[in-house]
C-alpha positions in Angstrom: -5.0 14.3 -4.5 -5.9 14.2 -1.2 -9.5 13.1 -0.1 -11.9 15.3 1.3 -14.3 14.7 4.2 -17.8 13.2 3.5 -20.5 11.7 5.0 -23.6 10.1 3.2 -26.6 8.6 5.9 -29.2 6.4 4.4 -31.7 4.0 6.1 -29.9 0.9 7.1 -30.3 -2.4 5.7 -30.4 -4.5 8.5 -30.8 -7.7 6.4 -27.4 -6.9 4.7 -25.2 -4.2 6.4 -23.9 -6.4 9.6 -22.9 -9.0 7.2 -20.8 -6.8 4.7 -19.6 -4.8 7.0 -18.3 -7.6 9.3 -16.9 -9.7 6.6 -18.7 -12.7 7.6 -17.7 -15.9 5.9 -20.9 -16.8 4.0 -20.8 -13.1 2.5 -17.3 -13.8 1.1 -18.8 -16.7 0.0 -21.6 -15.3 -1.8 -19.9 -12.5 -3.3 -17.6 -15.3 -5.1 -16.2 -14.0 -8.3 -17.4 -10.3 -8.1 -14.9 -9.8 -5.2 -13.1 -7.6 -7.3 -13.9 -4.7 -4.7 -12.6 -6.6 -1.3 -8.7 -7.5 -1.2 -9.0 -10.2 1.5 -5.7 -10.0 2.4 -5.9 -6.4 3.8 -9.1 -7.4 5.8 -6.7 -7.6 8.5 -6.4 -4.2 8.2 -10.3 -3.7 9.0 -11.4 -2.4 12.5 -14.8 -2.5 14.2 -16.5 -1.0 17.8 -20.1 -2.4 19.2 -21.6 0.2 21.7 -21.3 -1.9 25.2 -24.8 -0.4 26.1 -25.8 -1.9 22.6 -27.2 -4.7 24.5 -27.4 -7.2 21.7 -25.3 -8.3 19.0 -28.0 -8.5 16.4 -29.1 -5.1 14.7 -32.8 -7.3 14.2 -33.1 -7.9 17.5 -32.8 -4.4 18.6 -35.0 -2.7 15.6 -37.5 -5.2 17.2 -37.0 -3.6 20.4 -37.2 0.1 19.2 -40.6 -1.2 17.6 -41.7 -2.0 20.9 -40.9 1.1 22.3 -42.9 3.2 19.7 -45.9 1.2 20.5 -45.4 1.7 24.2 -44.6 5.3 23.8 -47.1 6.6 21.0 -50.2 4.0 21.3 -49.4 3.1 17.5 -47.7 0.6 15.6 -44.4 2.3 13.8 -44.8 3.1 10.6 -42.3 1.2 8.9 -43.6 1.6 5.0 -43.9 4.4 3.0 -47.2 5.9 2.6 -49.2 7.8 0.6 -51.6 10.9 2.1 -53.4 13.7 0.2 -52.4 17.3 0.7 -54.3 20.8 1.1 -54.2 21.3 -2.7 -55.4 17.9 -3.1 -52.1 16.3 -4.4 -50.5 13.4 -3.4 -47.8 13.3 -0.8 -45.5 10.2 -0.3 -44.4 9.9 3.2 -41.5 8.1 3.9 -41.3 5.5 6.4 -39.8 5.3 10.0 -36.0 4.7 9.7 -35.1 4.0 13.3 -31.3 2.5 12.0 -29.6 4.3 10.3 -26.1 4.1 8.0 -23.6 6.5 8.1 -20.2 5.8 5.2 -17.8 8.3 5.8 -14.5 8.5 4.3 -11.4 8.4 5.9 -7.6 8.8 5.9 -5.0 5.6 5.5 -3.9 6.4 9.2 -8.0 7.1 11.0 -8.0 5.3 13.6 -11.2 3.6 15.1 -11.1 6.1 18.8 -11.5 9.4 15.7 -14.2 7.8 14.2 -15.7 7.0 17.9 -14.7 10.6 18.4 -17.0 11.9 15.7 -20.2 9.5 16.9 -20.1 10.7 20.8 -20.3 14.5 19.2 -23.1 13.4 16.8 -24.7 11.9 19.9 -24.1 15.2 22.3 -25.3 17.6 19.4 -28.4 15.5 18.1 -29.2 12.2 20.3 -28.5 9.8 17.7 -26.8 6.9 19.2 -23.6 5.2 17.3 -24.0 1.2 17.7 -21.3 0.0 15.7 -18.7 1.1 13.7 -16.8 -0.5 11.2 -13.5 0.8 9.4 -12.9 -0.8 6.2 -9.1 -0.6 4.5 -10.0 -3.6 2.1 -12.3 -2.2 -0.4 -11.2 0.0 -3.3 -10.5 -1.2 -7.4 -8.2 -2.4 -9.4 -6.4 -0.1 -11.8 -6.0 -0.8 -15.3 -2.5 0.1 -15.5 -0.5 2.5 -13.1 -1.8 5.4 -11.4 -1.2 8.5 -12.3 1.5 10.8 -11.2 -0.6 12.6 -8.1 -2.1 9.6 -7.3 -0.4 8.6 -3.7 -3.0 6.4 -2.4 -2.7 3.7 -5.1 -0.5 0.8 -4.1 0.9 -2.4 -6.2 0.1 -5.8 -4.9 1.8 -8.4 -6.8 1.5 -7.1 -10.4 -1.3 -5.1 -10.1 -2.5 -1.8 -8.7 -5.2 -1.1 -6.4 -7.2 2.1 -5.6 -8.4 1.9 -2.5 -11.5 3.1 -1.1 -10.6 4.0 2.7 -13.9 4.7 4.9 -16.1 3.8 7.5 -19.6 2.3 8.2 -21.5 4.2 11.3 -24.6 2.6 12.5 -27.0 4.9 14.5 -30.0 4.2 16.1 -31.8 7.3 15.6 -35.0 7.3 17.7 -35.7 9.2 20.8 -36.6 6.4 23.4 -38.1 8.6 25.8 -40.8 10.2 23.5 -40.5 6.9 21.1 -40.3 9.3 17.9 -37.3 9.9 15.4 -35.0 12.5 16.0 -35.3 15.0 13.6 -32.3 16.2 11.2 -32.7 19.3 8.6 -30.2 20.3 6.1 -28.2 23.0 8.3 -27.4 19.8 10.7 -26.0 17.8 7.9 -24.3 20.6 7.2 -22.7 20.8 10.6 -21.8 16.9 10.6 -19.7 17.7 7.3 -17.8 20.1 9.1 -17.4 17.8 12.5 -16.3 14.8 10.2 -13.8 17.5 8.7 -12.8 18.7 11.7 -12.2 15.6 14.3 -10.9 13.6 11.4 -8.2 15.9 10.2 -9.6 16.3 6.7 -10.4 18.9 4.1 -13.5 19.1 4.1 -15.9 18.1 0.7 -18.2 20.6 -0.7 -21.9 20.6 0.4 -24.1 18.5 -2.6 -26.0 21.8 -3.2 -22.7 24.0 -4.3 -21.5 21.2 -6.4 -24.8 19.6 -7.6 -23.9 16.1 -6.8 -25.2 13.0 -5.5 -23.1 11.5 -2.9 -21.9 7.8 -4.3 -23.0 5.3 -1.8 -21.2 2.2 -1.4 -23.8 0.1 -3.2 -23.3 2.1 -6.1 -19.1 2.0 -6.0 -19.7 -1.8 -5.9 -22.3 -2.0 -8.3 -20.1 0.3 -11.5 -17.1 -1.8 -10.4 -18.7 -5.0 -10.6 -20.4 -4.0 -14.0 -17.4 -3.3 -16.0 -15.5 -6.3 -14.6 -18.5 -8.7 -15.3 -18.5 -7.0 -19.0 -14.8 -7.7 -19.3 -15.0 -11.2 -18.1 -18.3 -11.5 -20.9 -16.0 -10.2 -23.7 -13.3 -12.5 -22.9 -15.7 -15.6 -23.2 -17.1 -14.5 -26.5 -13.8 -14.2 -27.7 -12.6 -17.5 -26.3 -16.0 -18.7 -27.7 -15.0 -17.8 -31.3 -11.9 -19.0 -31.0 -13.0 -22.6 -30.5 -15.9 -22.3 -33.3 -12.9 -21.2 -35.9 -10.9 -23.7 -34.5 -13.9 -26.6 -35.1 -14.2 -25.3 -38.8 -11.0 -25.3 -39.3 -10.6 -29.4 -38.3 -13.7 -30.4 -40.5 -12.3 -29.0 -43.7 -9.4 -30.9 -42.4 -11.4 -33.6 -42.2 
């Protein structure tokens, strides 16, 4: 089955995303066991883009920057927290706070290369303002299967004895603030819609149903990694119970030889 386009934006964790998303050692390193989602071996495979007009490596550095731009531009401190502010009727309204990074996963094809998905960030950038800063393409993340994959499965692949799902898609990070007015550009449901469709489009892909036709939530990486991780870490607990009730028979069993 072939998969369809889709595109899920969240705020970006800046504290986490660069280093998932670049691979660095000490996030292999912490990730230890529970690497049961990254293949190192295909992180070869992996591409990445930074914008050249970026203008600093570090996405802290530069939401520090965009910071100082709001309080230049607006006279007032960005409001990075949510907040809470009574309505007309008197009820209480959380407002969420300023996002200016942003996170894009969208899901691509084996054979998408890194100028498509650059492709689909300079026409979110004509159509809306919102600036890619790097993009990552990821060809090393997926699951293992439990046995072989089913017959119209054509994405699956064996390595070694095993088979692996993979999870083919890339990480698009936008800064989404207007630095001229120092506000956030402003995205309603219609232009989501439209960004579907472009991903679709530029990226040679059928594209997904919108979440309110199929009454869906979108599953972000965090939660692929998270359902993966549970069931192997549940696995792993009922094989050391087992090996743990092994050794207790086998301790009875030598004092009444005893």
């Amino acid at each position: 089955m072939a998969t369809k386009s889709s595109i899920h934006i969240k705020p970006c964790n800046i504290a986490s995303s660069e280093a998932h998303n670049r691979r660095t050692a000490e996030y292999m390193r912490n990730i230890g066991e529970s690497r049961i989602y990254v293949v190192p071996e295909l992180s070869t495979d992996n591409e990445q883009w930074i914008n050249p007009s970026f203008g600093t490596p570090e996405l802290r550095t530069h939401y520090d920057n965009i910071k100082q731009i709001v309080k230049e531009k607006t006279g007032r401190a960005m409001q990075e927290k949510e907040r809470e502010r009574k309505g007309k009727n008197g009820r209480i309204i959380k407002v969420a706070g300023c996002s200016p990074i942003r996170e894009g996963v969208l899901l691509i094809r084996p054979d998408t290369t890194l100028a498509d998905v650059r492709k689909f960030g300079e026409e979110c950038q004509r159509r809306w303002g919102i600036t890619p800063l790097q993009i990552f393409l990821h060809k090393d993340e997926g699951h293992w299967l439990n046995g072989q994959p089913e017959a119209e499965d054509k994405e699956s692949f064996q390595i070694g004895s095993r088979w692996f799902k993979p999870n083919y898609h890339a990480h698009i990070i936008f800064d989404w603030m207007n630095h001229e007015t120092g506000k956030s550009r402003k995205l309603n449901d219609e232009d989501m819609a439209i960004m579907q469709t472009l991903a679709s489009d530029i990226l040679l892909m059928e594209r997904g149903q919108a979440k309110a036709v199929t009454g869906k939530e979108h599953l972000e990486r965090n939660d692929f990694i998270i359902e993966k991780q549970k069931a192997e870490l549940q696995r792993i607990e009922e094989t050391k119970r087992h090996k743990e009730q092994q050794v207790s028979l086998a301790e009875q069993e030598l004092k009444q030889v005893k």
